[in-house]
DRENTIFI-466132 format. One line per field, with one value per residue (C-alpha): residue in one letter; x, y, z. Coordinates in Angstrom, 3 decimals. Layout:
N
resn: [A, ...]
X: [X, ...]
Y: [Y, ...]
Z: [Z, ...]
END
This chain:
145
resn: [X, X, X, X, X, X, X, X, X, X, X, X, X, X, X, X, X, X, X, X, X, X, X, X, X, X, X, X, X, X, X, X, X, X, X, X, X, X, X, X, X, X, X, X, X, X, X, X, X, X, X, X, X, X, X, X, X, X, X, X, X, X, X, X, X, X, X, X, X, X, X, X, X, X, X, X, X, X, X, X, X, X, X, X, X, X, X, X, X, X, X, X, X, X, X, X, X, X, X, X, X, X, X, X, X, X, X, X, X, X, X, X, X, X, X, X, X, X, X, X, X, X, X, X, X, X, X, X, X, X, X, X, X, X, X, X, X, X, X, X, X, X, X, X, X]
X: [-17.028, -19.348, -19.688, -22.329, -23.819, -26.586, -29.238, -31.861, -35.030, -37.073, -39.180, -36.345, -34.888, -31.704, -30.990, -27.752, -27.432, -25.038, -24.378, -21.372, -19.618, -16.487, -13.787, -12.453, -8.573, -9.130, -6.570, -8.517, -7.631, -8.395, -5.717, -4.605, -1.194, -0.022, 3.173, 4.143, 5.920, 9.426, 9.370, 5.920, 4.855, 2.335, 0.079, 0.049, -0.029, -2.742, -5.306, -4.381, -6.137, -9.057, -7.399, -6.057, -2.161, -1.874, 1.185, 0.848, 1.089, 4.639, 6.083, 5.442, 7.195, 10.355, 11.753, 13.079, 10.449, 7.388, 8.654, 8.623, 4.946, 3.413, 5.689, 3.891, 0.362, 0.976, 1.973, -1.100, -3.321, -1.739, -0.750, 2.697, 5.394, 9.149, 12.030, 14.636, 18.117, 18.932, 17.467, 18.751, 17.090, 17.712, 16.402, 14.864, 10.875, 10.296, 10.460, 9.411, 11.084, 12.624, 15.617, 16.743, 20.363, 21.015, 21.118, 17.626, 17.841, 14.431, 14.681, 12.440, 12.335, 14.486, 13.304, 9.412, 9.811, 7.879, 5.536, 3.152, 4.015, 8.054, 9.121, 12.256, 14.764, 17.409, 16.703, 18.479, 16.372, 14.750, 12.779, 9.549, 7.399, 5.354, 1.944, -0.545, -3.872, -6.823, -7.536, -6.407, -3.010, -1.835, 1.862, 3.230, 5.583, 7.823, 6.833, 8.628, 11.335]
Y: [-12.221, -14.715, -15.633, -17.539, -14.844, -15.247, -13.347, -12.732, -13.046, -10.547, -13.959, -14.930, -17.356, -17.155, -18.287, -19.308, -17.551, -16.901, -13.357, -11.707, -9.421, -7.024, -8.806, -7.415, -8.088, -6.206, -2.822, -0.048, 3.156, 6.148, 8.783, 10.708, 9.402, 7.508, 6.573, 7.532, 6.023, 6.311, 10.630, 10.697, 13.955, 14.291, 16.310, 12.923, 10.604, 12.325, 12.734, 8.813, 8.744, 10.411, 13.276, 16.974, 17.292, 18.949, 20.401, 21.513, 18.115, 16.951, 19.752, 18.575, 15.682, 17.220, 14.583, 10.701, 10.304, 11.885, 9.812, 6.826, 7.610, 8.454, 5.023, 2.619, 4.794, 3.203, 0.051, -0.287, 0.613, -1.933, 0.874, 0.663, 1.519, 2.104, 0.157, 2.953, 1.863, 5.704, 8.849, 12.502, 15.798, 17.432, 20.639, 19.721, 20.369, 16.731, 15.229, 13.424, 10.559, 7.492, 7.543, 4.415, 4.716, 6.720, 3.079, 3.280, 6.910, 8.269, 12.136, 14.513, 17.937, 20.067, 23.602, 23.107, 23.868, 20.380, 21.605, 19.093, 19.660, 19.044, 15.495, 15.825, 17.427, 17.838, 14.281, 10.710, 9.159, 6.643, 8.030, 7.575, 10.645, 10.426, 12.383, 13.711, 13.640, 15.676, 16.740, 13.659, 13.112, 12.898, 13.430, 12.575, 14.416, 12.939, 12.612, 15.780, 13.934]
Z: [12.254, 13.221, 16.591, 19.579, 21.395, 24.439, 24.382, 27.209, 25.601, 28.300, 29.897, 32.106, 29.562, 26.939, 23.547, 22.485, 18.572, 15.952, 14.645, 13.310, 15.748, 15.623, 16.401, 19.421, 18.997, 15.548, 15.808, 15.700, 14.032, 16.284, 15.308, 12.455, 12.136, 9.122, 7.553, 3.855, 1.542, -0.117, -0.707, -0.347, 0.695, 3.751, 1.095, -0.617, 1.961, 4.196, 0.594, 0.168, 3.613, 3.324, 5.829, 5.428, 6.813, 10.028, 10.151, 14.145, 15.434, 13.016, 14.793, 18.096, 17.184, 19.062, 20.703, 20.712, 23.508, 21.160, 18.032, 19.953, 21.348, 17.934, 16.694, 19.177, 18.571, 14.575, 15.632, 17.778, 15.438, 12.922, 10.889, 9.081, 11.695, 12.013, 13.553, 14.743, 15.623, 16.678, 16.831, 16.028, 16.389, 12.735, 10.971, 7.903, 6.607, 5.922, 9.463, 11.443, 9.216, 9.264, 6.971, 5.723, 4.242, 7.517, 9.530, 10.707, 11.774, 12.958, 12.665, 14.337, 13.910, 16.032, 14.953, 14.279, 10.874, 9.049, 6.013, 4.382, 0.949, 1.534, -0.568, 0.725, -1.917, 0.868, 2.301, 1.494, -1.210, 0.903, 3.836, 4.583, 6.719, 9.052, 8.662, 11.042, 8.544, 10.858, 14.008, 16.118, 16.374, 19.708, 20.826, 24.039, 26.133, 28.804, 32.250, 34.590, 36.484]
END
């Protein structure tokens, strides 16, 4: 976007110009994690992306303390997001999820058993996954007490 920049001109003096710049408030996208939509399948969603699913990392997703990590990772990155109102450790290939007609349940998986190609046959019909589409999806763990 444009903006006035200074630049030192190498004589000791400065000119006041106008150039466009990166907007520094802009979110940046610097992980692999995106959301999918309604029984989209992470095969899907991470080809949408221009990614390949990554199955290791949606497994690591173990915990209300990961989902929530990878959740705010989204959010920060202005990337769709979800709004749990509860959390349950399930058993099912197509988490992590949020599941809609649960209340706002965010699942994650309980048994590291996620696959990219699951859409969900055994799931409530409106869920949306969420993907880990390369290399760089982080997960957090909690902090030893």
């Amino acid at each position: 976007e444009p903006a006035q920049v200074v630049s030192y001109n190498g004589d000791g003096t400065c000119s006041l110009e106008t150039r466009n710049v990166p907007n520094p408030r802009a979110p940046v996208a610097i992980s692999d994690w995106y959301v999918g939509g309604i029984r989209e399948t992470c095969l899907t969603v991470c080809e949408n992306n221009g990614g390949v699913c990554n199955v290791a990392p949606m497994n690591a997703v173990n915990s209300e303390f990961a989902f929530t990590a990878v959740d705010f990772l989204l959010a920060a990155e202005g990337k769709q997001s979800f709004n749990c109102d509860f959390f349950e450790g399930l058993a099912f290939a197509f988490l992590p999820a949020y599941l809609i007609s649960s209340g706002s349940l965010c699942g994650f998986t309980q048994i590291s058993q996620s696959t990219c190609e699951d859409e969900g046959a055994t799931a409530p019909a409106d869920f949306a996954r969420m993907c880990c589409c390369g290399p760089n999806c982080p997960v957090a763990e909690p902090p030893l007490p």
